[in-house]
N, C-alpha and C positions, 0 to 999 in steps of 0.2 A: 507539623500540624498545619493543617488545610486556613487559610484566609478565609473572613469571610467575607462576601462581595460587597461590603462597605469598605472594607481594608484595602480589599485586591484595587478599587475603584481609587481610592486615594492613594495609592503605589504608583496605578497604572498613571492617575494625574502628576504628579511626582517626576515618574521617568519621561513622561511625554513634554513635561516644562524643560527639562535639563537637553533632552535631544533637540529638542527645535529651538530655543532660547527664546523660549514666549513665554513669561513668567505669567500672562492672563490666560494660558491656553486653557480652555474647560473642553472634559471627558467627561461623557455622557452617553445614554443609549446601549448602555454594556446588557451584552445579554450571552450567556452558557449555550457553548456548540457543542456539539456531541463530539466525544471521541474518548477512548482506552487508554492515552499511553500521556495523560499531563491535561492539565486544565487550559480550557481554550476558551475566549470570547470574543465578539466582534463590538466593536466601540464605535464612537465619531468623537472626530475632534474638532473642535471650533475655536479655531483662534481669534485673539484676542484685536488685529488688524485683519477689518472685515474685507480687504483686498486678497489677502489668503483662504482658499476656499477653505471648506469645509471637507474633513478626509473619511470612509470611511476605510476602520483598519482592524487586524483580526491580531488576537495575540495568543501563542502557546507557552503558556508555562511546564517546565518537570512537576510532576508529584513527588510532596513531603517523602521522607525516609525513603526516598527508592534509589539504587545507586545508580548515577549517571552513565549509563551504557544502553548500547541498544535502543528499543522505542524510546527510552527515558532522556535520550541526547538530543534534546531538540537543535542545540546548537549547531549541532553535526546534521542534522535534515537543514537547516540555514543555509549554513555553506554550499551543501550540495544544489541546494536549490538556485541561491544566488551566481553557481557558477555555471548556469544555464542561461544565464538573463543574455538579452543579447542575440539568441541562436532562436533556431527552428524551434526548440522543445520547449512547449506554453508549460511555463510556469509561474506564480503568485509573485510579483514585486516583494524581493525581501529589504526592507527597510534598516533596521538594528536587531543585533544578537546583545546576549553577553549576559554575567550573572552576576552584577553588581549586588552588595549584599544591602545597601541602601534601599534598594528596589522592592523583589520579591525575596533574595537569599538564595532562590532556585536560578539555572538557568532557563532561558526566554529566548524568544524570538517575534519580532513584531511585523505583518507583513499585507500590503495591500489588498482587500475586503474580496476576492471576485466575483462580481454578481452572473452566474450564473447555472446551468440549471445539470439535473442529472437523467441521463438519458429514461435510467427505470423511475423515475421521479415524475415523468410528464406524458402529456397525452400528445402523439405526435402522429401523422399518416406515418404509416408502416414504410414507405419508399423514404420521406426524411429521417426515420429512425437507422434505416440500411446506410442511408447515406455519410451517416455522420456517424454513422460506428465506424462505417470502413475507411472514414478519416481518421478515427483514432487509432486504427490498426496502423495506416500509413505512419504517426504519429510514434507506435513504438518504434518502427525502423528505424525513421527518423534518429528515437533517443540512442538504437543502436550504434550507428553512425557517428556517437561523438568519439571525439576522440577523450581516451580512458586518464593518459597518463599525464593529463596535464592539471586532472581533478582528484590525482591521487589523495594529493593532500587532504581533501574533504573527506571524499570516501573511504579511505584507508586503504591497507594492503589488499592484492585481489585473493579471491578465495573460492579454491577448487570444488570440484564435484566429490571430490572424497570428504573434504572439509565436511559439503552439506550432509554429506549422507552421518556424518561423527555426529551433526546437531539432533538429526534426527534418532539416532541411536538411543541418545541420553534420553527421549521420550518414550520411546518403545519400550526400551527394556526396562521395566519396570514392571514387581508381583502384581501392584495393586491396580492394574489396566483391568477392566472387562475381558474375556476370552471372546464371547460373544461378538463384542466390537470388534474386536483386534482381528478374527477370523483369520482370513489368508492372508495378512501383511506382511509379516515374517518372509512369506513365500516370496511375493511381490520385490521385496528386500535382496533377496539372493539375485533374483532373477536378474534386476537391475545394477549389482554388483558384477555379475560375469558379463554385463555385456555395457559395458560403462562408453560412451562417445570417447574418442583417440585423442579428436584436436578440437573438441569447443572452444567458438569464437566468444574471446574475452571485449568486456566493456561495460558500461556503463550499466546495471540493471533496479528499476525501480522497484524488485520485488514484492509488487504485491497492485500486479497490476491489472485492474478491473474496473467494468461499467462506474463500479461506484464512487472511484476515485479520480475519476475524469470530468473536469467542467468545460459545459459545451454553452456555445451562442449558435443562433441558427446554420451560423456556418462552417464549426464545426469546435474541435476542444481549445478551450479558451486558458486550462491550466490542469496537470497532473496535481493531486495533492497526495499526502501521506504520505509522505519518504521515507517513515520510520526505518522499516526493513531492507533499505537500497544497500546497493552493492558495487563493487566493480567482479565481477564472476560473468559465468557462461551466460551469456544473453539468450540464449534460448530457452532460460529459465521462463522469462515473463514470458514468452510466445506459449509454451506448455501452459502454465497457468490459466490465461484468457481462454486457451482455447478446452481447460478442463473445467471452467464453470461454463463453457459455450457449449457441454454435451451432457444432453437428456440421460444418455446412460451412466453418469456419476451419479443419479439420484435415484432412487427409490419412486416408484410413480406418487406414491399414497403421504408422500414428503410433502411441508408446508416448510422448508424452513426458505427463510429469505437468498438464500445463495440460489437458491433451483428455479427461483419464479422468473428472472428476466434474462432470457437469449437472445439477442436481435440479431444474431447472426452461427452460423453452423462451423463448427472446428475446421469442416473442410475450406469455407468461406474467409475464415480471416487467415489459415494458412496458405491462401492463394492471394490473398491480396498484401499480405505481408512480404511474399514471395516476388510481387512484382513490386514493390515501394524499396526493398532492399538494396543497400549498392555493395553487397556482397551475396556469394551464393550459398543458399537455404537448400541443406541436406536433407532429403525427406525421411531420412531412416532415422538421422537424429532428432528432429522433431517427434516420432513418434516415441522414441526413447522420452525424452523432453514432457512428453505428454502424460507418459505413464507415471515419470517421476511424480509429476503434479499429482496427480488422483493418489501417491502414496505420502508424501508430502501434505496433503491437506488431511488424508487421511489417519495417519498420525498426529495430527495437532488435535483431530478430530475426538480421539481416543486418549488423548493427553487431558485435554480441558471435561470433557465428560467427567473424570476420573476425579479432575480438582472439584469440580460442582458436587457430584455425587457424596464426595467427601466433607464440604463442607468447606474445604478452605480458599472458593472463590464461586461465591453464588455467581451462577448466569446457565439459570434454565434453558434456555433456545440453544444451547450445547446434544441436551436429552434430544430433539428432533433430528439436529444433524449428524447425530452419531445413527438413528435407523439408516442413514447411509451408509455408514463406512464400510463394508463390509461389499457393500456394490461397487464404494471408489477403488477397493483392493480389487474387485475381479475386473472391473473396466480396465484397471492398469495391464493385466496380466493378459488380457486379451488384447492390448495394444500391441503387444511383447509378443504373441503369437504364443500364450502358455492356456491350456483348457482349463 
């Protein structure tokens, strides 16, 4: 059963007096972040010795009844995160984990507020918008570059291209998909099964990495957030990703959904700049492999969540718009692939 934000508020007071040992600390200022996978807020605290400044801090709780895996492991986004601190790849100061049942009962993670902003979020001259995307591109090399095996721990065991294609299986196959949606996927499927990358370069990958999950300061990304979906797997994963919401032909012209409206840069464009920020070498065939999977990958979840909305057992209309695409992210893939 969900708290409610008088509860969550006097919990959150609670674990914040026992972490600092400020029995006068007062929280205050909480207010509801958006996001899917656990309840989240951003807080201030104010301790009780006015020589300690005043913090602002962001907290992810798990949601009630849901089992701890997956988006639902914030603890496991913690670790991963806090095992970046330190290094080139801007990530959020992680503070305290853990699932004290004194607390919330869920697991938590508490982590420094970042104030800043998101590229499709603001009005910027178009030469600082280029600028500070192709920072962020540099920024995923960057996270390619860490080394994998020493964050196994957090991230878990690594996990192949056949793995993902198993995850995606369990979505597709399924009677009660739309046909309509689903169109050429299936094809898309084959296609990229007989022609699978030999030696994908394994490492660190944030899965699910995009404009919108990047905070920037005018000089450029200030912290990756969202780590629900990360991984240790082919890194060329997030490079196809970026670069399949960075092309006009995964969408439908006459599409309004929010994934289609902000490009500030062209597939060709951050596969060239990713290419020079690298300090390994970027195979152009497997990139586009990489790219097509993306447009079948989104494409399928595409066709999965339409299917729960339509049915009823998880409202989220703005699914109905993005699926008038999928049927264009199946043949953009397939014409990556060199299939008509």
């Amino acid at each position: 059963m969900a708290l409610s934000n008088e509860e969550t508020l006097q919990r959150l007071t609670a674990m914040v007096r026992a972490k600092t040992g400020d029995s006068g600390a007062r929280v205050h200022s909480m207010e509801t972040l958006p996001g899917h996978a656990g309840f989240s807020y951003s807080f201030v605290v104010e301790h009780s010795d006015a020589s300690r400044p005043n913090r602002n801090l962001v907290i992810r709780i798990s949601p009630p009844d849901v089992k701890i895996s997956g988006p639902a492991d914030v603890v496991r986004q913690a670790k991963i995160m806090a095992s970046f601190a330190g290094t080139a790849v801007p990530v959020p100061p992680i503070l305290w984990w853990g699932d004290e049942a004194e607390f919330f009962g869920r697991p938590y993670f508490v982590a420094g507020f970042v104030d800043g902003f998101k590229l499709g979020e603001v009005v910027l001259p178009p030469a600082d918008i280029s600028r500070l995307a192709n920072k962020a591109v540099a920024t995923l090399a960057i996270l390619h570059s860490q080394d994998w095996e020493s964050r196994r721990s957090a991230f878990g065991d690594p996990i192949t291209l056949e793995d993902e294609m198993k995850r995606l299986d369990y979505l597709l196959d399924r009677p009660t998909l739309d046909p309509a949606v689903v169109a050429r996927g299936p094809l898309l499927r084959e296609r990229l099964r007989s022609t699978l990358p030999a030696n994908p370069r394994l490492g660190c990958v944030h899965g699910d990495f995009q404009w919108s999950n990047i905070l920037f300061n005018n000089d450029g990304p200030m912290a990756l957030i969202d780590w629900e979906i990360s991984s240790i797997g082919p890194v060329m994963l997030d490079l196809g990703w970026l670069c399949f919401f960075a092309d006009p032909r995964s969408f439908v012209e006459h599409s309004t959904a929010e994934v289609a409206r902000f490009m500030p840069l062209a597939p060709d464009e951050i596969v060239a700049t990713y290419t020079a920020s690298a300090s390994f070498p970027v195979d152009a065939q497997d990139v586009r492999w990489f790219r097509a999977f993306s447009a079948y990958r989104f494409g399928v979840i595409t066709c999965f969540n339409v299917m729960l909305h339509r049915r009823g057992k998880r409202h989220d209309p703005h699914w109905e718009d993005i699926a008038i695409s999928a049927p264009r992210m199946f043949e953009s893939g397939l014409e990556l692939l060199g299939v008509a």
